[in-house]
MMTF fields as JSON, N, C-alpha, C and O atoms, coordinates in Angstrom:
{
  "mmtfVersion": "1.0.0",
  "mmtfProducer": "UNKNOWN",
  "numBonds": 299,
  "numAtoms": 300,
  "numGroups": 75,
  "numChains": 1,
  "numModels": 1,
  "chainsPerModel": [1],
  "groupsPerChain": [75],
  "chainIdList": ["A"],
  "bondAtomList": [4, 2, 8, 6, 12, 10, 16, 14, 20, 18, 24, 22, 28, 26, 32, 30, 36, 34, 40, 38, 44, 42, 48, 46, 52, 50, 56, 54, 60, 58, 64, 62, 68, 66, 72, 70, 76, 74, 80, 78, 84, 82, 88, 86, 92, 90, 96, 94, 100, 98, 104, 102, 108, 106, 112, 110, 116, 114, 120, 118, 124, 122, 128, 126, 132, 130, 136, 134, 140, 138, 144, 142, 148, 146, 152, 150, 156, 154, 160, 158, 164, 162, 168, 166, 172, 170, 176, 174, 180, 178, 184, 182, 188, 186, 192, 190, 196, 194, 200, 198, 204, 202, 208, 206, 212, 210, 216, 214, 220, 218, 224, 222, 228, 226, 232, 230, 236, 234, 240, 238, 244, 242, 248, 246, 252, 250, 256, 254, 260, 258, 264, 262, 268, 266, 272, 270, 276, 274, 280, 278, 284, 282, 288, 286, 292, 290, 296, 294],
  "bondOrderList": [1, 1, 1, 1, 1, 1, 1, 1, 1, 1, 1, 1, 1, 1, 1, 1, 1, 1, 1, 1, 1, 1, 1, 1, 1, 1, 1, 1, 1, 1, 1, 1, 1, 1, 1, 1, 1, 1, 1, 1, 1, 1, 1, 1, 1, 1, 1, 1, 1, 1, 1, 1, 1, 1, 1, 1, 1, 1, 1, 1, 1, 1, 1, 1, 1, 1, 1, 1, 1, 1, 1, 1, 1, 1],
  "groupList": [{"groupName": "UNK", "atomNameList": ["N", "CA", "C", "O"], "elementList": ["N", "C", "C", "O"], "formalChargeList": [0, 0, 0, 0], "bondAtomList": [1, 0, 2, 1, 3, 2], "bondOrderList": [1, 1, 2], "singleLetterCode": "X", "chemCompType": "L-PEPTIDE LINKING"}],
  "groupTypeList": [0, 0, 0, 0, 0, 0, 0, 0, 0, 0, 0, 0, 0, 0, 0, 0, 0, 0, 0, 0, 0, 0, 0, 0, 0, 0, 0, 0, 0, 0, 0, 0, 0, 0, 0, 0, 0, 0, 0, 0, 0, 0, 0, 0, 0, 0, 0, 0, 0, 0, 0, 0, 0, 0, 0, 0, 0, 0, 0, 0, 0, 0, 0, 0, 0, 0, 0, 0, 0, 0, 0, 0, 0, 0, 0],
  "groupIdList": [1, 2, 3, 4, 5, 6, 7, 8, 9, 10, 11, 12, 13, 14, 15, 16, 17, 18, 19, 20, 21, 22, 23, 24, 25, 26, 27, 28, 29, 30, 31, 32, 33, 34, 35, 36, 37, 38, 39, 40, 41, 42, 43, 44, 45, 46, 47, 48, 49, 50, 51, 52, 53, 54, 55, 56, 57, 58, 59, 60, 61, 62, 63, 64, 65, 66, 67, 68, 69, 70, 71, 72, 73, 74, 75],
  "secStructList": [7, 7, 5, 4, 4, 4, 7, 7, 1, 1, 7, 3, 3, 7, 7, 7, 5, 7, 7, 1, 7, 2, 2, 2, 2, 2, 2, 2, 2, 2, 2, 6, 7, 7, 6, 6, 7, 7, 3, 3, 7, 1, 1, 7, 1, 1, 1, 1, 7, 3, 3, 3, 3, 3, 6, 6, 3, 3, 3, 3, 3, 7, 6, 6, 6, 6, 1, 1, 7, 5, 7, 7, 5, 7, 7],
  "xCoordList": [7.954, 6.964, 7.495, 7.924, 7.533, 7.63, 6.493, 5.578, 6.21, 5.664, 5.527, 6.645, 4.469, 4.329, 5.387, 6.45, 5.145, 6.036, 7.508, 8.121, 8.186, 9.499, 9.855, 10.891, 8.32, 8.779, 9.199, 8.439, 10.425, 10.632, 9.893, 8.859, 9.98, 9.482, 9.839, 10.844, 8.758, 9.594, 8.617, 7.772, 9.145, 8.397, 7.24, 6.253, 7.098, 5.928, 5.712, 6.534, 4.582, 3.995, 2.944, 1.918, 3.011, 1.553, 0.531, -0.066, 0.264, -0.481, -1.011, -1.823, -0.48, -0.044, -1.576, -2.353, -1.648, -1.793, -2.19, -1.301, -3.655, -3.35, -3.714, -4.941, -2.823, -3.015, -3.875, -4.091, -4.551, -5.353, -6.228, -6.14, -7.255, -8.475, -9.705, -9.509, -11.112, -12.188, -12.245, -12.726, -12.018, -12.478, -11.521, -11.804, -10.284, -9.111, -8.739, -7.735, -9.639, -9.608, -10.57, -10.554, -11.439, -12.834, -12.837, -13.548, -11.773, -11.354, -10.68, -10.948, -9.58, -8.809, -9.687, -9.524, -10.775, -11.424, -12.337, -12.694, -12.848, -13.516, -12.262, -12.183, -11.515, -10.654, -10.051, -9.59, -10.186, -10.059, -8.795, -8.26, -8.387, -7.235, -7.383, -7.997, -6.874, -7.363, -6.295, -5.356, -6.26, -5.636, -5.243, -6.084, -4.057, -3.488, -3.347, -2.387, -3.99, -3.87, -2.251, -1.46, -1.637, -0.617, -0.529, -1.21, 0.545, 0.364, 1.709, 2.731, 1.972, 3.509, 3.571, 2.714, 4.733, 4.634, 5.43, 6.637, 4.613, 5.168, 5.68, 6.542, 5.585, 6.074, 6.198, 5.326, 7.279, 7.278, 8.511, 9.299, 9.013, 10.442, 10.5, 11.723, 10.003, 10.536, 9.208, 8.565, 9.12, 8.108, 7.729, 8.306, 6.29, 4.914, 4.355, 4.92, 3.05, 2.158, 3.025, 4.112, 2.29, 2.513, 1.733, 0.792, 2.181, 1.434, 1.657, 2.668, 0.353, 0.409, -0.426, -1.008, -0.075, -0.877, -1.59, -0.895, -2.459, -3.418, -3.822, -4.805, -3.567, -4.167, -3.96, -2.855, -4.954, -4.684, -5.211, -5.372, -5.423, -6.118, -4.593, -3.692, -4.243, -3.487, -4.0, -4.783, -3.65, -3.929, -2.976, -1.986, -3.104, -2.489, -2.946, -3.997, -2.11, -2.113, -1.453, -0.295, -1.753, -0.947, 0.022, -0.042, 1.02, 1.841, 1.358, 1.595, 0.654, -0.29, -0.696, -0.331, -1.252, -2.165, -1.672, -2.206, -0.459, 0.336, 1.488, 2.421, 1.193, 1.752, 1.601, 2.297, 0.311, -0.512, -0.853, -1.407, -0.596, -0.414, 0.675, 1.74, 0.778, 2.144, 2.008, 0.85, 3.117, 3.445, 4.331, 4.657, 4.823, 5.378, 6.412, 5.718, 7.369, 8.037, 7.758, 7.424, 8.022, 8.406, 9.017, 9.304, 9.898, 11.004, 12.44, 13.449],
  "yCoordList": [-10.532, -9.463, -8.271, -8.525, -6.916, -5.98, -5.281, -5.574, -4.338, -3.205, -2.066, -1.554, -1.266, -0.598, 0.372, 0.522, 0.944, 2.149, 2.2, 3.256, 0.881, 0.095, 0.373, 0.76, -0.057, 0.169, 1.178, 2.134, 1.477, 2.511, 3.043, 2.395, 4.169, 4.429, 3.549, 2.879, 3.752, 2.52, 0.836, 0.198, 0.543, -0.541, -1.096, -0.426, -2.291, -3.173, -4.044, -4.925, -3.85, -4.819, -5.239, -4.563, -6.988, -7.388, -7.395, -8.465, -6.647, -6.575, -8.084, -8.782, -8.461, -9.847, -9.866, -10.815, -8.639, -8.619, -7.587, -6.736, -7.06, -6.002, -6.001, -6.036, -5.956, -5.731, -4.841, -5.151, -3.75, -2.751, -3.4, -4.613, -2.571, -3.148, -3.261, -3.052, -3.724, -4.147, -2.535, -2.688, -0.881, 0.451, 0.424, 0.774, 0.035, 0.078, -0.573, -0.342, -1.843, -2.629, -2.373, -2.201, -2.44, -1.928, -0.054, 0.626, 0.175, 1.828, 1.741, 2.297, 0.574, 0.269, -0.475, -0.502, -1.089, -1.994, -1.16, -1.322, 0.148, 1.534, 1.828, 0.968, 2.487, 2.705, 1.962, 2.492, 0.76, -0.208, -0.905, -1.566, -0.692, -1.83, -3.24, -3.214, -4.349, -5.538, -6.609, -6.581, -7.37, -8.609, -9.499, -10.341, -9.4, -10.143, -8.838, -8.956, -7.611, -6.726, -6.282, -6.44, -5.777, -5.792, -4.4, -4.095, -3.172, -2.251, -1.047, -1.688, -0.256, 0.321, 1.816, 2.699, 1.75, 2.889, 4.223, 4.363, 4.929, 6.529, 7.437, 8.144, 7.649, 8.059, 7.217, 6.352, 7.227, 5.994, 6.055, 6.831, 5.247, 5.115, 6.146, 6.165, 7.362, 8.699, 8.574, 7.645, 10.243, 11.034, 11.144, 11.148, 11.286, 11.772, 10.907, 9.819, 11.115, 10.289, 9.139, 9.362, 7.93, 7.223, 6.806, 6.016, 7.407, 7.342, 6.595, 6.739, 5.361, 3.673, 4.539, 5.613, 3.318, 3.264, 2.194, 1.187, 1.997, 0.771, 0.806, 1.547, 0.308, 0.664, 1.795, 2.235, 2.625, 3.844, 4.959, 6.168, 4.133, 5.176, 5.623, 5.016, 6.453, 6.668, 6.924, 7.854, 6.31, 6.621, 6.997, 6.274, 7.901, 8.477, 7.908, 8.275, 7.101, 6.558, 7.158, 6.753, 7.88, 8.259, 7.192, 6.052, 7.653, 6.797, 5.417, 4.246, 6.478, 5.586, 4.204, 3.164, 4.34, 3.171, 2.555, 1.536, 3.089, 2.31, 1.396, 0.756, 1.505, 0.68, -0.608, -1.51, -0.372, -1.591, -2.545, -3.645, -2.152, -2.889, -3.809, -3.219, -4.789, -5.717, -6.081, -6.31, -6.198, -6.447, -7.53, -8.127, -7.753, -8.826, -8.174, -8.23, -7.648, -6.464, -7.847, -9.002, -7.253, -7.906, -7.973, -9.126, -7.122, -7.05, -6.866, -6.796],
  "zCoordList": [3.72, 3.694, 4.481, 5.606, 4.029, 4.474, 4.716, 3.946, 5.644, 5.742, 4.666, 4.606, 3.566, 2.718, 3.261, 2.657, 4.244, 4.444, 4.322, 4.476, 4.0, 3.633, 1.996, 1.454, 1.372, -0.136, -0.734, -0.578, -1.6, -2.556, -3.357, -3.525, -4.076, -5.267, -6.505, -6.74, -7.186, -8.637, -7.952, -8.58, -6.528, -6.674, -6.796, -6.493, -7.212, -7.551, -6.403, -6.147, -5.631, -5.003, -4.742, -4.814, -4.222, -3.808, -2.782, -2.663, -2.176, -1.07, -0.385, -0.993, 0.867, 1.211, 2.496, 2.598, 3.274, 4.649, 5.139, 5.14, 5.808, 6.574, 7.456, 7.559, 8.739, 10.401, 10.916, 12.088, 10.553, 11.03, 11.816, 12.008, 12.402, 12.699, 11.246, 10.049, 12.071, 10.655, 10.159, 9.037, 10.339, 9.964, 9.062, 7.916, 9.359, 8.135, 7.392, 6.717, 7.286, 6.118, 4.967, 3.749, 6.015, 4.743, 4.227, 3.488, 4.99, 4.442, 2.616, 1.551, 3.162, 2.202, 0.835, -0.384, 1.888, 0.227, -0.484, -1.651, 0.652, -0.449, -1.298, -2.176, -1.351, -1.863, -3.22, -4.231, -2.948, -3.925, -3.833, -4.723, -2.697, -2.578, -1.738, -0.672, -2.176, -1.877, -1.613, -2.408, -0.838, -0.442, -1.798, -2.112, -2.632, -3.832, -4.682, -5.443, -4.812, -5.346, -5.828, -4.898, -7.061, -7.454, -7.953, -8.932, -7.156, -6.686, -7.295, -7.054, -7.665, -8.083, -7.047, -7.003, -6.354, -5.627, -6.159, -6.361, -6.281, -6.987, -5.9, -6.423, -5.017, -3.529, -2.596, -2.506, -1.67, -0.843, -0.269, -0.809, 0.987, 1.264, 1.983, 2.12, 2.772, 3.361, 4.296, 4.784, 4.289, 5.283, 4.279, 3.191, 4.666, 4.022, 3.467, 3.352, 2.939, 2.616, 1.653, 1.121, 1.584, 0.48, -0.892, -0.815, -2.283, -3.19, -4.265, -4.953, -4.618, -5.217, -6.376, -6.529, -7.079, -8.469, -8.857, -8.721, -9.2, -9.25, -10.28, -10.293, -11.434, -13.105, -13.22, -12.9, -13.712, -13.893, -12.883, -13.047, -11.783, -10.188, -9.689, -10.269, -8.845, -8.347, -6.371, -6.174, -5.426, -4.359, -3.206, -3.088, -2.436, -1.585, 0.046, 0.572, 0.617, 1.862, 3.063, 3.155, 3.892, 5.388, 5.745, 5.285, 6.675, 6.868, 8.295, 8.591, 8.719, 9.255, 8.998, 9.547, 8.363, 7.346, 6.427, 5.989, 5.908, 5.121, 6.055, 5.571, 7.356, 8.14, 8.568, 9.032, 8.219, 8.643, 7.03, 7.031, 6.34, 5.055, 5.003, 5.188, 4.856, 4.646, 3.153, 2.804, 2.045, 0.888, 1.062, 2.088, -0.668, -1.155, -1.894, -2.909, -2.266, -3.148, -4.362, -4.099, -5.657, -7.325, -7.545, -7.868, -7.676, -8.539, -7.863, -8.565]
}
């Protein structure tokens, strides 16, 4: 398991884990991201925000908070 802020662009992952406290989990489950959730990152790997794709939602995460996300890479 890596840290989101690890993943490239292009990749596919599963959202394994997230370390935050209870404001940044249930931030993440407004949002619609979820624990097994299977995720493709369109920005990612650098500075600046990080931006997933979820079906056809697209969401934009601080690097912040995408820190506290742990994944599974796919592919």
């Amino acid at each position: 398991m890596i840290p989101l802020i690890f993943a490239k662009s292009g990749d596919r992952v599963r959202i394994m884990r997230i370390t935050g406290g209870r404001r940044c989990f249930y931030r993440l489950m407004q949002m619609g991201l979820r624990i097994g959730d299977v995720v493709e990152i369109t920005q990612g790997g650098g500075r600046g925000p990080v931006i997933l794709k979820k079906g056809n939602m697209r969401l934009v995460i601080g690097m912040g908070m995408a820190g506290k996300i742990w994944v599974m890479p796919l592919n």
